[in-house]
The first five atom37 places (N, CA, C, CB, O) and aatype in JSON, in Angstrom:
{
  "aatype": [20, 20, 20, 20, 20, 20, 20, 20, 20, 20, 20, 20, 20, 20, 20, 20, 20, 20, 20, 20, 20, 20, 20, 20, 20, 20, 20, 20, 20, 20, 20, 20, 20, 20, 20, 20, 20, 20, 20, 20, 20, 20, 20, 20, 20, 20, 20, 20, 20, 20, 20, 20, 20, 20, 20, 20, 20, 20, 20, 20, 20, 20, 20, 20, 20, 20, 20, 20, 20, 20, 20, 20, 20, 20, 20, 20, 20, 20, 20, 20, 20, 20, 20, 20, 20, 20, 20, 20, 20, 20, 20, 20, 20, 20, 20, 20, 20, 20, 20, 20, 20, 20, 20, 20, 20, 20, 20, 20, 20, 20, 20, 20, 20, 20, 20, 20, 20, 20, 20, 20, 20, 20],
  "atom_mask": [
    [1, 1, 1, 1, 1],
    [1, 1, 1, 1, 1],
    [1, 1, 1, 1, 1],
    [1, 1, 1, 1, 1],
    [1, 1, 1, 1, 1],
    [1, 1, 1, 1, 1],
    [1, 1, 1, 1, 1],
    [1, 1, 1, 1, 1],
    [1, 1, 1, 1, 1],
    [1, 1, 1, 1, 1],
    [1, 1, 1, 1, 1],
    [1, 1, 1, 1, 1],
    [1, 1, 1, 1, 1],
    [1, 1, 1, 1, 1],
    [1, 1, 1, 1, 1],
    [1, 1, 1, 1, 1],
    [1, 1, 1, 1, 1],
    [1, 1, 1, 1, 1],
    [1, 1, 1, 1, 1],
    [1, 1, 1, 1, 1],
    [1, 1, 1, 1, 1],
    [1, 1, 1, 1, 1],
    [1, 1, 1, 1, 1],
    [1, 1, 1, 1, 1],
    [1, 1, 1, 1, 1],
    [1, 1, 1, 1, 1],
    [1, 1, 1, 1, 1],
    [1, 1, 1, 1, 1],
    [1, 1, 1, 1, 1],
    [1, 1, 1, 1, 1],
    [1, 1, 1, 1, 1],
    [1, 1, 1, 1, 1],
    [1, 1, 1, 1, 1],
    [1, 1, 1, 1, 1],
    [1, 1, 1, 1, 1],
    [1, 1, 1, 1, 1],
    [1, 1, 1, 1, 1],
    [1, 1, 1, 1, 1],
    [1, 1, 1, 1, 1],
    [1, 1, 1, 1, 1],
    [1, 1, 1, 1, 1],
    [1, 1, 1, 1, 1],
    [1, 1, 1, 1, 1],
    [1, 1, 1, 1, 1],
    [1, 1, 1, 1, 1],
    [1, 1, 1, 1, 1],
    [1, 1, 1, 1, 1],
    [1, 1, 1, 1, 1],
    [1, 1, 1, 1, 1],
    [1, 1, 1, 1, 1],
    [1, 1, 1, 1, 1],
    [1, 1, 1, 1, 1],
    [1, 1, 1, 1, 1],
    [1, 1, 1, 1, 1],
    [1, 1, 1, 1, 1],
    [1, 1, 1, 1, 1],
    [1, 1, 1, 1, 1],
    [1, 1, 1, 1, 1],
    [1, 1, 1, 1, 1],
    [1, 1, 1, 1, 1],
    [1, 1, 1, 1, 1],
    [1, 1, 1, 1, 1],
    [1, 1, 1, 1, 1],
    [1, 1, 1, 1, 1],
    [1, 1, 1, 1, 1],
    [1, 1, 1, 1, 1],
    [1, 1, 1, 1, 1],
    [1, 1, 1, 1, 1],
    [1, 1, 1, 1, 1],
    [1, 1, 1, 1, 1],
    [1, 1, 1, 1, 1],
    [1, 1, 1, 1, 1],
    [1, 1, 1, 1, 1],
    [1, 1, 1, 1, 1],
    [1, 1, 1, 1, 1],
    [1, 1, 1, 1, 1],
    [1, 1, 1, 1, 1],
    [1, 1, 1, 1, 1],
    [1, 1, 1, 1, 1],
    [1, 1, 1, 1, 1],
    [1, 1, 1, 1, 1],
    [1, 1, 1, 1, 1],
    [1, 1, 1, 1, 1],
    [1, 1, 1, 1, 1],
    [1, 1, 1, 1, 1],
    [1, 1, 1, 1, 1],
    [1, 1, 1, 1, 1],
    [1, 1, 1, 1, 1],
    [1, 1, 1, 1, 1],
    [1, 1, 1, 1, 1],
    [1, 1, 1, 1, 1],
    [1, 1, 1, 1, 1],
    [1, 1, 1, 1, 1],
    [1, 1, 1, 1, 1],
    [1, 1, 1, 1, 1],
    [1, 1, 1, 1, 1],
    [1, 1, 1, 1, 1],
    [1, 1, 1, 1, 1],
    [1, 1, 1, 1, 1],
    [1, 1, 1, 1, 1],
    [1, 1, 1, 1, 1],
    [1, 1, 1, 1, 1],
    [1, 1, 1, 1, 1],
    [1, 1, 1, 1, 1],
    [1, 1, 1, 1, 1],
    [1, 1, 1, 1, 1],
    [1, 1, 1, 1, 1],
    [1, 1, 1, 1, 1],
    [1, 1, 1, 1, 1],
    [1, 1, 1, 1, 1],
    [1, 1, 1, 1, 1],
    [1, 1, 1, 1, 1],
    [1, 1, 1, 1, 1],
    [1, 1, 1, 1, 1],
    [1, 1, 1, 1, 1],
    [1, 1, 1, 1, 1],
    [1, 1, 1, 1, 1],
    [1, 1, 1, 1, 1],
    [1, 1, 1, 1, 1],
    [1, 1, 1, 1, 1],
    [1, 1, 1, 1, 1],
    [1, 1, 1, 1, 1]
  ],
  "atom_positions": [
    [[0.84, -1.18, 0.0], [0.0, 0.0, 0.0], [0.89, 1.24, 0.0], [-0.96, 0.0, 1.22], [1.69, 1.57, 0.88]],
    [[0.61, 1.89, -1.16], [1.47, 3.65, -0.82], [0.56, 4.66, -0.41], [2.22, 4.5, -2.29], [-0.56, 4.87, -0.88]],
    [[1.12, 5.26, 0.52], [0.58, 6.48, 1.15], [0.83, 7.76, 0.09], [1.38, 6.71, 2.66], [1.8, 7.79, -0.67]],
    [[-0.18, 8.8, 0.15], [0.79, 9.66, -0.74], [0.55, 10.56, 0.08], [0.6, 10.01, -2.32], [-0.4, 10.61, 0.86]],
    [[1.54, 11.44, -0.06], [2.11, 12.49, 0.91], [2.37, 14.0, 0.48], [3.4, 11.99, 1.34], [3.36, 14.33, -0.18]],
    [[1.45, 14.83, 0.9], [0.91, 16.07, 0.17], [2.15, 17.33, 0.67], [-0.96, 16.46, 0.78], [2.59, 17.5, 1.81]],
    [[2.49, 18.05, -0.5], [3.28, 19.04, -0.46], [3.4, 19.66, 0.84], [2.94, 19.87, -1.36], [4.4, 19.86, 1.53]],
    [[1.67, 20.04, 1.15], [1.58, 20.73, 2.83], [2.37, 20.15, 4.03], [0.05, 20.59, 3.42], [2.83, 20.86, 4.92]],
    [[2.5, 18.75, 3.99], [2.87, 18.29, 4.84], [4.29, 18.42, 4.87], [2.39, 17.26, 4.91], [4.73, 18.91, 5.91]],
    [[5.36, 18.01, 3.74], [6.52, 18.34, 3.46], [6.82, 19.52, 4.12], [6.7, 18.39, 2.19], [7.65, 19.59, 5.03]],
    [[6.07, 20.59, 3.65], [6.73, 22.06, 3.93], [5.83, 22.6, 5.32], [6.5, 23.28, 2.36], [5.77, 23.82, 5.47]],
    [[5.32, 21.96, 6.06], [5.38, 21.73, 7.34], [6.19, 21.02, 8.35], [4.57, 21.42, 7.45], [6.37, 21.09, 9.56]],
    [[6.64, 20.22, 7.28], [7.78, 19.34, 8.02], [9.13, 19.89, 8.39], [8.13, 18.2, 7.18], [9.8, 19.86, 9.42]],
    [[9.32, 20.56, 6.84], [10.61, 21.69, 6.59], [10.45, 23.2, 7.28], [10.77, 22.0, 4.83], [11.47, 23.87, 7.17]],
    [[9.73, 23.62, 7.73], [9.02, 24.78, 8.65], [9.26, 24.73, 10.32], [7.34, 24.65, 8.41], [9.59, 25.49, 11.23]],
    [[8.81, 23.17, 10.08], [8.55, 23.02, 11.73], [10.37, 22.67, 12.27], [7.13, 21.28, 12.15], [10.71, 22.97, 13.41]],
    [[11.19, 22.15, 11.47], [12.3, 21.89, 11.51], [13.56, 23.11, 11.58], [12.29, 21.08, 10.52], [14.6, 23.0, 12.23]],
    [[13.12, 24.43, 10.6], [13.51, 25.21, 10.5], [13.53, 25.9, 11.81], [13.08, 25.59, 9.6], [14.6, 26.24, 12.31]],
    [[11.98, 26.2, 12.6], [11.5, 26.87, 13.52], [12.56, 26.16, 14.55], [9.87, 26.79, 13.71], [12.9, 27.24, 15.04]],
    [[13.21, 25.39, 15.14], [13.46, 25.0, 15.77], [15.26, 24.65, 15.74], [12.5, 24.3, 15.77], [15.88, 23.76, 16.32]],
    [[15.68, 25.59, 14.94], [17.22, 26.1, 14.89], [16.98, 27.27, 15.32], [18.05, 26.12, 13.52], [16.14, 27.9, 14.68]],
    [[17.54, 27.86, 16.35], [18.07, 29.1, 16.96], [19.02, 29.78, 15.87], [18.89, 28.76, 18.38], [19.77, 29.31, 15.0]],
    [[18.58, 31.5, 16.41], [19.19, 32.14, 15.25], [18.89, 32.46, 14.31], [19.82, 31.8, 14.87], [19.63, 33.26, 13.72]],
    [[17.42, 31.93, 13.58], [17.45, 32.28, 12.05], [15.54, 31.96, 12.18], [18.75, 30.96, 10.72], [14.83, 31.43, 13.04]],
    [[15.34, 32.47, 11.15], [13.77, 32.17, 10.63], [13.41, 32.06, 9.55], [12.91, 32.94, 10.88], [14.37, 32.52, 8.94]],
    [[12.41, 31.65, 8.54], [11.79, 31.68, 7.29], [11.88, 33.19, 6.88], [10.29, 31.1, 7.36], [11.32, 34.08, 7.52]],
    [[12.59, 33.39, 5.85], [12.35, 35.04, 5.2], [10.71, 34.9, 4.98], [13.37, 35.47, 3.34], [10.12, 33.88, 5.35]],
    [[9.96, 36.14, 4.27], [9.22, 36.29, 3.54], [9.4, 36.34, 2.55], [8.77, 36.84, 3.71], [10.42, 36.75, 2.0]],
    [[7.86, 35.71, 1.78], [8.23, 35.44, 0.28], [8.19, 36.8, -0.32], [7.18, 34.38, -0.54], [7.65, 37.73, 0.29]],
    [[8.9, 36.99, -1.81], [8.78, 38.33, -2.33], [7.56, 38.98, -2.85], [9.57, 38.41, -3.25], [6.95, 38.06, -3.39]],
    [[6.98, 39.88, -2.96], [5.65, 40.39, -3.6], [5.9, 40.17, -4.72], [5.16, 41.76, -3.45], [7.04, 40.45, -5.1]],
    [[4.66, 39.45, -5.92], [5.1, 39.48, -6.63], [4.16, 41.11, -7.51], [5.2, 37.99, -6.98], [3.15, 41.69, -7.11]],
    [[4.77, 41.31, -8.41], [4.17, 42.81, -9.08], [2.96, 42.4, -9.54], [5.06, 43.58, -10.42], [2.36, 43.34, -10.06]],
    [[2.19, 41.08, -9.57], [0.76, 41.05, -10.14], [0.15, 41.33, -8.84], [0.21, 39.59, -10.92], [-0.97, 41.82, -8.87]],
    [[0.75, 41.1, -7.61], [-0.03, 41.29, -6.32], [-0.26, 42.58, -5.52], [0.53, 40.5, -5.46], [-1.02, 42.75, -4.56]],
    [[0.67, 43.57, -6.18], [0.9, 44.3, -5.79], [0.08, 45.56, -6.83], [2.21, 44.09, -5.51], [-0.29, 46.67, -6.46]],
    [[-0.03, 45.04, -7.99], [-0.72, 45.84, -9.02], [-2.6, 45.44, -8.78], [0.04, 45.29, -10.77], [-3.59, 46.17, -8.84]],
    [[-2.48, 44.39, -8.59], [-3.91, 43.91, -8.2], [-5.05, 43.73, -7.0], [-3.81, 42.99, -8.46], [-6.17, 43.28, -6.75]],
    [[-3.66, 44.56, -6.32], [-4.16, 44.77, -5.05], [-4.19, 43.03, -4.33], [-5.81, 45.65, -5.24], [-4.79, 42.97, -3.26]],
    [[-3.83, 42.21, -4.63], [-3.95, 41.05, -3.95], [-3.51, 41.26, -2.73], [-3.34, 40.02, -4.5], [-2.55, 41.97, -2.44]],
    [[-4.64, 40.28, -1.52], [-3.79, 40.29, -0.42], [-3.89, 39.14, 0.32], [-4.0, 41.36, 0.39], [-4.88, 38.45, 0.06]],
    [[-2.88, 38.6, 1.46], [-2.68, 37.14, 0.84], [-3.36, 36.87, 2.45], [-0.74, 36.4, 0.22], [-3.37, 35.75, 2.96]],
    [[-3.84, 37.95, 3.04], [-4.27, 37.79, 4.56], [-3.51, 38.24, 5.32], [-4.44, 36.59, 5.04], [-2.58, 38.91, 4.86]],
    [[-3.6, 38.07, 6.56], [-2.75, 39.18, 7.81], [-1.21, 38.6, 7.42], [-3.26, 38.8, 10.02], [-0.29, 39.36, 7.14]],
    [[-1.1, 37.36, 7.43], [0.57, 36.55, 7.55], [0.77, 36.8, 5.98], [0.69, 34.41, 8.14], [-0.16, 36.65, 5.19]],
    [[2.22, 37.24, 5.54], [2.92, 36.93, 4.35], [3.11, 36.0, 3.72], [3.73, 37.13, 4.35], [3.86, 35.45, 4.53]],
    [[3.05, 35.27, 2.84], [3.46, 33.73, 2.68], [5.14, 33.74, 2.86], [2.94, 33.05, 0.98], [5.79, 34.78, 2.68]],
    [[5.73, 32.51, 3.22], [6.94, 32.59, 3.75], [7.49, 32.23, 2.37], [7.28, 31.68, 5.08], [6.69, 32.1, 1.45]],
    [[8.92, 32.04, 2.14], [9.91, 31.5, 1.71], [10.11, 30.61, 1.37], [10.49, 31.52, 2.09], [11.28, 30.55, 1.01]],
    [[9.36, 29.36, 1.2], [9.43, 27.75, 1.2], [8.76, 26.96, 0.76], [9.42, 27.26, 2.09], [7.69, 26.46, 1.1]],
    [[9.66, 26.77, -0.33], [8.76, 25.7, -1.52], [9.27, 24.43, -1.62], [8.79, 26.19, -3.14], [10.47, 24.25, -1.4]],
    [[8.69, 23.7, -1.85], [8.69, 22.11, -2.07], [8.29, 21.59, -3.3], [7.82, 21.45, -1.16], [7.12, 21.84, -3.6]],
    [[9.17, 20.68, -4.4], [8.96, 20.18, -5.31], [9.18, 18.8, -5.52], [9.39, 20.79, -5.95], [10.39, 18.55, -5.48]],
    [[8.65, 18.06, -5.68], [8.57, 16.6, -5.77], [8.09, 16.22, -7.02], [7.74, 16.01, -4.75], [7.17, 16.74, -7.65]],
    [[8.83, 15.23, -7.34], [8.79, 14.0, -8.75], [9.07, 12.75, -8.19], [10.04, 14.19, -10.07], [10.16, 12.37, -7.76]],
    [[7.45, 11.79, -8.24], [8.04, 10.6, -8.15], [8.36, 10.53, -6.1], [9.61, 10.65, -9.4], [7.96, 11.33, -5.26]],
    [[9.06, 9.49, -5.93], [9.55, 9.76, -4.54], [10.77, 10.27, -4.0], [9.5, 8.8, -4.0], [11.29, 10.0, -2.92]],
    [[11.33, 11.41, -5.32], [12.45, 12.68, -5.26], [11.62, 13.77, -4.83], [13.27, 13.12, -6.79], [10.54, 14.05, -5.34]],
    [[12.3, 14.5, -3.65], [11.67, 16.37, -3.06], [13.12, 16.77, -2.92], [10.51, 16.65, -1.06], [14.1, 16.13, -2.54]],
    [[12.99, 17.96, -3.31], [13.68, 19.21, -3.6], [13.14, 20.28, -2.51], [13.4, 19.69, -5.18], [12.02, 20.71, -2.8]],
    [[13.58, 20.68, -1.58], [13.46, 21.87, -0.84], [14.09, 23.3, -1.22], [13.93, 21.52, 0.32], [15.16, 23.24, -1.81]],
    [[13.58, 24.51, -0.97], [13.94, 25.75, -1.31], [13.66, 26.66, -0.01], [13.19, 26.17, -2.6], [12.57, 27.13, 0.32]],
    [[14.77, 26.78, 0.57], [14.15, 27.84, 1.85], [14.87, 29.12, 2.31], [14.06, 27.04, 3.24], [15.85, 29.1, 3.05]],
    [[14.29, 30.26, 1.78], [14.83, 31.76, 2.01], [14.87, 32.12, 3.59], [13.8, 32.9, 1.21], [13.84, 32.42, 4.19]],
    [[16.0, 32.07, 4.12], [16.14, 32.36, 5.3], [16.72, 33.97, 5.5], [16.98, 31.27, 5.81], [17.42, 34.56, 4.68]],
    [[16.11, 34.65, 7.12], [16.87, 35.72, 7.73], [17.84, 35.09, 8.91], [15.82, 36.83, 8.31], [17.61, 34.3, 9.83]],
    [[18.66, 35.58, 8.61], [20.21, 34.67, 9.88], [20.72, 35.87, 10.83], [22.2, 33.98, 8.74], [21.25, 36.95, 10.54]],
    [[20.28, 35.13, 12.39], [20.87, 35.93, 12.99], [22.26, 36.85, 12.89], [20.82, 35.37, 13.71], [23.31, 36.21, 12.87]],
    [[22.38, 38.54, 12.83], [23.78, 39.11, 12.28], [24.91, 37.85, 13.47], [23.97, 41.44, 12.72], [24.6, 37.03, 14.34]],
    [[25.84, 38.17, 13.06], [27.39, 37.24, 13.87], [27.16, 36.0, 13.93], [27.85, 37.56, 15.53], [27.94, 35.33, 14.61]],
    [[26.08, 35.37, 13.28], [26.05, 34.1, 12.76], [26.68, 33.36, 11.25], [24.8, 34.0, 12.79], [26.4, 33.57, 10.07]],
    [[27.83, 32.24, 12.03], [28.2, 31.86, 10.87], [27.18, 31.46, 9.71], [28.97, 30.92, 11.14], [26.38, 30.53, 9.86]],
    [[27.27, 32.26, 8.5], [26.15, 32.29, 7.6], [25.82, 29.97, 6.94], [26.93, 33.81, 5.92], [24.84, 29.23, 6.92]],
    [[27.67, 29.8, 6.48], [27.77, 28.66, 6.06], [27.64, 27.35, 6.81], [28.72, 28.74, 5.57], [27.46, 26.22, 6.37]],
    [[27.79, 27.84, 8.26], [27.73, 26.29, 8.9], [26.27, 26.41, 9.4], [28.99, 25.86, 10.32], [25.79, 25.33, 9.72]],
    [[25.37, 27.58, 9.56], [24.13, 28.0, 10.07], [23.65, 27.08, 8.72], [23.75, 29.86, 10.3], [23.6, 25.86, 8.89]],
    [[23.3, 27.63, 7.42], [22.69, 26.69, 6.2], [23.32, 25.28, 6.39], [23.11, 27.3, 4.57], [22.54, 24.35, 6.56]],
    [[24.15, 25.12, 6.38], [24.25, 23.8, 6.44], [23.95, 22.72, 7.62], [25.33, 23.72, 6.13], [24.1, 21.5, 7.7]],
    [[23.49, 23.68, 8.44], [22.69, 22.49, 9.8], [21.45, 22.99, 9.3], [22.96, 22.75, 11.93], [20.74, 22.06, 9.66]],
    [[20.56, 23.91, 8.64], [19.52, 23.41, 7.89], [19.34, 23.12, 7.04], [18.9, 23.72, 7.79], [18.17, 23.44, 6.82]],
    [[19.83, 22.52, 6.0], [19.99, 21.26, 5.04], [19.89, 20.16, 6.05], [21.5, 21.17, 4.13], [18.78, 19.77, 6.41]],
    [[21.14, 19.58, 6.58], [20.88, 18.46, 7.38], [20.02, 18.24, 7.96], [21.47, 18.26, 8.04], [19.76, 17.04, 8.11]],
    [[19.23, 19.15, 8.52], [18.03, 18.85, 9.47], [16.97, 18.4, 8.98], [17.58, 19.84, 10.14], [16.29, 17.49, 9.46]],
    [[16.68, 19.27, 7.59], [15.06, 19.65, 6.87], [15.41, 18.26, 6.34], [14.66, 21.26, 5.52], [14.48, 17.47, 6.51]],
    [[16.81, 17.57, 5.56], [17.28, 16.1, 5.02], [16.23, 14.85, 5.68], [19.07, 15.79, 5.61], [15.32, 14.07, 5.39]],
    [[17.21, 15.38, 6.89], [17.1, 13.87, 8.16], [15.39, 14.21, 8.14], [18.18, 14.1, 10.41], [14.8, 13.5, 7.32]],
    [[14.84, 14.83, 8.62], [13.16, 15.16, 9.02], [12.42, 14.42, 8.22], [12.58, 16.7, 8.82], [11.96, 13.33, 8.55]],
    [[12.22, 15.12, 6.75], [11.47, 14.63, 5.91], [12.15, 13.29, 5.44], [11.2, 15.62, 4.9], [11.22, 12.93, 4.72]],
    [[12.95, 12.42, 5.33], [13.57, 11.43, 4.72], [12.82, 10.41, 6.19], [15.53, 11.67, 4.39], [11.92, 9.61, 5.95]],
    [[13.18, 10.56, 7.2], [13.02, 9.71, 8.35], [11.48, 10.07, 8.37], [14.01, 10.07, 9.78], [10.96, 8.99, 8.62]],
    [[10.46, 11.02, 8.25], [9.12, 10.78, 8.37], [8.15, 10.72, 7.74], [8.78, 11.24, 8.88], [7.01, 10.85, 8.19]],
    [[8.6, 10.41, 5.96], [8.55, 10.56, 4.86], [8.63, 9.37, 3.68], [9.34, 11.37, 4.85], [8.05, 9.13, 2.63]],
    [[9.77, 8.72, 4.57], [10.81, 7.61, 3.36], [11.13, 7.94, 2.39], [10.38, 6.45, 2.79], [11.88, 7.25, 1.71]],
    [[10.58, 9.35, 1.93], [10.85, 9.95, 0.31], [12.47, 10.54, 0.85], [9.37, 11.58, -0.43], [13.05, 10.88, 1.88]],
    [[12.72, 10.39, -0.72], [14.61, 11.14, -0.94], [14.47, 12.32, -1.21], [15.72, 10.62, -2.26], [13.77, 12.94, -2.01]],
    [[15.55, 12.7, -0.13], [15.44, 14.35, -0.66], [16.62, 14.57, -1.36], [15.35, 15.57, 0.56], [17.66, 14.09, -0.92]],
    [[16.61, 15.12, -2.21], [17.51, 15.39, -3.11], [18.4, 16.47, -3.04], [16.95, 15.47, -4.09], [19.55, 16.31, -3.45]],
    [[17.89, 18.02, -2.37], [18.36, 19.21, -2.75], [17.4, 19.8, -1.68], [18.27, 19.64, -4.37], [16.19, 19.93, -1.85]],
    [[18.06, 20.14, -0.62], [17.51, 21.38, 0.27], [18.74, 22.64, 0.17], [17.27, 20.79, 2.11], [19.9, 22.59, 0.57]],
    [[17.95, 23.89, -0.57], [18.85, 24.98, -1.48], [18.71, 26.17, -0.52], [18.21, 25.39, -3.22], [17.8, 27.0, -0.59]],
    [[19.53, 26.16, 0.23], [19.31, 27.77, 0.87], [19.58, 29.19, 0.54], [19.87, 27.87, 1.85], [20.54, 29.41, -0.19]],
    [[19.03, 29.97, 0.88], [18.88, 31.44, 0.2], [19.18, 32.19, 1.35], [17.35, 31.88, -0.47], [18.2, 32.45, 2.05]],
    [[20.13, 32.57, 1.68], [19.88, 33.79, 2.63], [19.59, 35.32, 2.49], [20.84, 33.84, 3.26], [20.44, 36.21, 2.46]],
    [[18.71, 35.41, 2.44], [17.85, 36.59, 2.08], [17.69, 37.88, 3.5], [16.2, 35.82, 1.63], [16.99, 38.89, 3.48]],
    [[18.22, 37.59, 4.15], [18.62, 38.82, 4.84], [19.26, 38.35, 6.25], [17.31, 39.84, 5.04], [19.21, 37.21, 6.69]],
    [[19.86, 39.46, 6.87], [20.58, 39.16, 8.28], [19.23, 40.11, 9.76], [22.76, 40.2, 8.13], [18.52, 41.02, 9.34]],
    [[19.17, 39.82, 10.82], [18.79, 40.48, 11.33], [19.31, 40.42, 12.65], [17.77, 40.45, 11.08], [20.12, 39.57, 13.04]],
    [[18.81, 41.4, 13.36], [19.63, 41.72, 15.08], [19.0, 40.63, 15.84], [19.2, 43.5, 16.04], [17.88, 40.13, 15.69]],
    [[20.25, 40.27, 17.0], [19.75, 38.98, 18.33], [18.47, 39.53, 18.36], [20.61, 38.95, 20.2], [18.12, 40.52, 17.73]],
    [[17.82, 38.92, 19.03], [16.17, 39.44, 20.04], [17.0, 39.46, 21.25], [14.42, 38.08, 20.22], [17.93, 38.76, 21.65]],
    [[16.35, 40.5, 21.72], [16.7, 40.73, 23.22], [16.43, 39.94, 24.01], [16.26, 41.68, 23.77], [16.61, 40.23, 25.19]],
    [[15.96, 38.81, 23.7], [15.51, 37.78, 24.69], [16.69, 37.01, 24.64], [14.15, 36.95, 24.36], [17.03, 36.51, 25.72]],
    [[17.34, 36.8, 23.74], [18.6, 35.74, 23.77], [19.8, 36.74, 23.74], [18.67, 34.55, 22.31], [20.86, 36.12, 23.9]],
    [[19.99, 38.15, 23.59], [21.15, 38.72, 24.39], [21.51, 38.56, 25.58], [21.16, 39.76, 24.43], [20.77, 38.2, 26.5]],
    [[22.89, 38.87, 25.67], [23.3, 38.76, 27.16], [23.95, 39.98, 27.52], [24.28, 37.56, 27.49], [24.91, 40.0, 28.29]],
    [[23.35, 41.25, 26.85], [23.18, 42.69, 27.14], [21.98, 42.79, 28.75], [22.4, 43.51, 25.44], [21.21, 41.84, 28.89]],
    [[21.94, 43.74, 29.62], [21.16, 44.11, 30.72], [20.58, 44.73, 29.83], [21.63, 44.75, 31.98], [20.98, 45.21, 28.77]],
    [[18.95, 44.69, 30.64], [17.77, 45.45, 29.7], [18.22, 46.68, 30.29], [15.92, 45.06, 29.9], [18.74, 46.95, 31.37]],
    [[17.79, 47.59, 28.97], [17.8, 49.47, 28.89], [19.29, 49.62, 28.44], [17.48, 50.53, 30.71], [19.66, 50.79, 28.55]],
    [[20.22, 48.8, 27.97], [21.56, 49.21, 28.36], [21.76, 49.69, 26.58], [22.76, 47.73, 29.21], [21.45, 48.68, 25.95]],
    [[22.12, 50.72, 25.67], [21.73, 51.11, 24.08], [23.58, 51.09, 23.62], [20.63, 53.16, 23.84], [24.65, 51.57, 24.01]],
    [[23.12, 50.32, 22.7], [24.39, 50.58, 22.45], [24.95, 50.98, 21.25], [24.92, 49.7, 22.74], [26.16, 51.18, 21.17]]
  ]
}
């Protein structure tokens, strides 16, 4: 018996995996100019960064990330490759072929994970 296994779930899989590396998050996806000319609106949340393509029992991941600034950019992508890999392959059985990272912008610690005293500006 084959199960088949819907894109949503993939890129929930690759989401929920992402969410759970410190340091970094899903960019937002780009506007595209028909949405923006047409007034489209896609609801309160942006659509994120993260697409999933599958042929067969081959998936291809694509995920535009923001990386914490003073984070190594190359070993940061490459523990999410490995992760989003291992996730979907181990809860999946499908091969992943290509998880492609984009780093699409840097942004500041959150003050919740500095080890600055609150009020202190620097």
């Amino acid at each position: 018996m084959e199960l088949d296994i819907s894109k949503t779930v993939l890129i929930d899989i690759a989401a929920t995996t992402v969410e759970r590396i410190s340091g970094l998050d899903i960019a937002a996806a780009p506007i595209k100019a028909s949405e923006m000319l047409g007034g489209v609106r896609s609801g309160p949340r942006r659509p994120r960064a993260l697409k999933v393509s599958r042929e067969g029992r081959d998936v291809s991941v694509d995920i535009g990330l923001n990386i914490e600034y003073g984070k190594n950019l190359v070993s940061v992508s490459q523990a999410v490759q490995r992760a989003v890999t291992e996730n979907i392959e181990l809860m999946t059985g499908l091969k992943v072929r290509a998880v492609n990272v984009t780093v699409q912008g840097l942004v500041l610690p959150s003050q919740a994970t500095s080890n600055k005293p609150s009020g202190t500006v620097s």
